[in-house]
C-alpha positions in Angstrom: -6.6 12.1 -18.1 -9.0 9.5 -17.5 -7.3 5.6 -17.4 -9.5 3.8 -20.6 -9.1 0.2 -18.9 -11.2 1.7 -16.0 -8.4 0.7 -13.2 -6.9 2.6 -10.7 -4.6 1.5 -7.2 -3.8 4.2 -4.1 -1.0 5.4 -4.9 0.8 3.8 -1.5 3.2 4.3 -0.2 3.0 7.8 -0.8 -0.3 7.7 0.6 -1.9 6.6 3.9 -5.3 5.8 4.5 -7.8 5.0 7.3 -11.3 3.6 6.3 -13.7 4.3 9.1 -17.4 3.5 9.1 -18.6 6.5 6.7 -15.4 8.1 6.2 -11.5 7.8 4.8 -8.9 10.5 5.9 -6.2 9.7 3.8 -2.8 11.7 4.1 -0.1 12.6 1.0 3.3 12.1 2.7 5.2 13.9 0.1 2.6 17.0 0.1 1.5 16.5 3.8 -1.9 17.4 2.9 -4.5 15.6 3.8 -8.2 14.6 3.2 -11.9 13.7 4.1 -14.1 11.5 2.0 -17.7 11.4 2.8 -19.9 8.6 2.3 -19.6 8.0 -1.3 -16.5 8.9 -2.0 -15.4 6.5 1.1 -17.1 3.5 -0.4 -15.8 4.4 -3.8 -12.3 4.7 -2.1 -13.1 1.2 -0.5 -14.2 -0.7 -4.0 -10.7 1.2 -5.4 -8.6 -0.7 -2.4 -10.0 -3.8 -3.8 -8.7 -3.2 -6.9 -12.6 -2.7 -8.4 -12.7 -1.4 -12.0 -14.6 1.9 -12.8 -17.3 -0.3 -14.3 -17.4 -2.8 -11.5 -17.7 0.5 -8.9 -20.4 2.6 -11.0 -22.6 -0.4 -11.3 -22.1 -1.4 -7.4 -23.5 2.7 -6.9 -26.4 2.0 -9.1 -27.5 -1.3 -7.5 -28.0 0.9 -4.1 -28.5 4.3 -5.1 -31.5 6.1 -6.5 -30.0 8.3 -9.3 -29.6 7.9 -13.2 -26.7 5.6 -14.3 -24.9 8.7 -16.3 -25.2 10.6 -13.2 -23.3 8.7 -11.3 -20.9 7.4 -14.1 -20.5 11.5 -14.0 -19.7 11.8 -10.5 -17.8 8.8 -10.2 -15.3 9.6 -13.4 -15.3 13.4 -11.8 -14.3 12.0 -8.4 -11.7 9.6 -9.8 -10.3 12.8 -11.6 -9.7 14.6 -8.5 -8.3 12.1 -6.7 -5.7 11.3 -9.5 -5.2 15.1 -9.4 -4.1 14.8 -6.0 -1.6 12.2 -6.6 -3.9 9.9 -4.3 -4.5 7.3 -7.0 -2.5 5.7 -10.2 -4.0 4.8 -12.8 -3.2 0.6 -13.0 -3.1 -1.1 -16.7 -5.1 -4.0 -15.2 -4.9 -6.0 -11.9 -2.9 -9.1 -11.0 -5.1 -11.8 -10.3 -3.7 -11.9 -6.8 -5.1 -8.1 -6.8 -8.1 -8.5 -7.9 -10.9 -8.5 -5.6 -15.2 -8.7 -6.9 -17.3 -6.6 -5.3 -18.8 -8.6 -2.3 -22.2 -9.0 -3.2 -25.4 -8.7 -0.9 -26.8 -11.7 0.1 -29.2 -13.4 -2.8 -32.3 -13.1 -1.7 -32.3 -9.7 0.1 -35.0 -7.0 -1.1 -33.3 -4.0 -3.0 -33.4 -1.3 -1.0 -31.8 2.0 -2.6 -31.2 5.4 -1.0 -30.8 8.6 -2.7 -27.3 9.1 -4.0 -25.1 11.8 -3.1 -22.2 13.2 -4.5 -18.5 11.8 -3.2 -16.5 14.5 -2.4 -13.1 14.9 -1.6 -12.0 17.7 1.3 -8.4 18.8 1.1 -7.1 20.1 4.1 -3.1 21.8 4.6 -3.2 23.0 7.7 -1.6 20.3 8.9 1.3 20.4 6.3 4.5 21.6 8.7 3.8 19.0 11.4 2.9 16.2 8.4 6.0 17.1 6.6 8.4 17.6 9.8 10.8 14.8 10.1 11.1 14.2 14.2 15.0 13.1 14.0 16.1 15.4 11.6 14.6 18.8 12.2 14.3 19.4 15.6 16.7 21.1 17.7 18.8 20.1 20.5 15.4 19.8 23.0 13.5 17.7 20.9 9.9 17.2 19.4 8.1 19.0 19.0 10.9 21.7 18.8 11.7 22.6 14.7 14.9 23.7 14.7 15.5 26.8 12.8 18.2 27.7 10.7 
């Protein structure tokens, strides 16, 4: 169910995060999956770090995308779905002002330039999920990691 006040937080510290240039790979400790953003979905995963409304990220998209406004607001709200799905977001009643972070904006007098928009998508990946979940002190045996001991 989509949050009406439009905010959402990562849902930390379940969840881990790196933001690389065109990327996030973010990992669900409790699940030990984890995930690929693209483009897209990395900036929208950026704007939702700053505690940026729905609003707020859907008109940031528009500003430097070339696509209709429902389309996005489509594929945004879609997005957001799947990543509250996943338990990577909480939905947030509204930010504390110490939260709260604008979108930076572009500097004033820079030409609009727009680029086709493409679809964030979310990659779920549980290969990974024994080693992720493992805990190194606990369940090894007597040699060490990466050693699981077995009951």
């Amino acid at each position: 169910m989509m949050n009406v006040a439009g905010y959402f937080r990562i849902n930390t510290p379940t969840v881990v995060h790196e933001i690389f240039e065109h990327e996030v790979v973010a990992i669900h400790l409790d699940s030990g999956n984890y995930y690929s953003l693209n483009k897209n979905a990395a900036q929208i995963w950026s704007y939702l770090a700053q505690t940026t409304s729905t609003p707020e990220i859907v008109t940031a998209l528009v500003a430097t995308h070339q696509s209709d406004v429902d389309a996005i607001e489509q594929a945004v709200n879609r997005f957001l779905a799947d990543l509250q799905q996943e338990q990577l977001i909480v939905s947030e009643v509204a930010p504390s002002e110490a939260m709260a972070s604008p979108i930076s904006s572009t500097r004033p007098f820079s030409p609009r330039v727009t680029i086709p928009f493409e679809l964030p998508l979310l990659r779920k990946y549980t290969d990974m999920q024994n080693l992720l979940l493992l805990d190194p002190i606990h369940d090894v045996d007597e040699t060490g990691w990466p050693h699981v001991k077995h009951s």
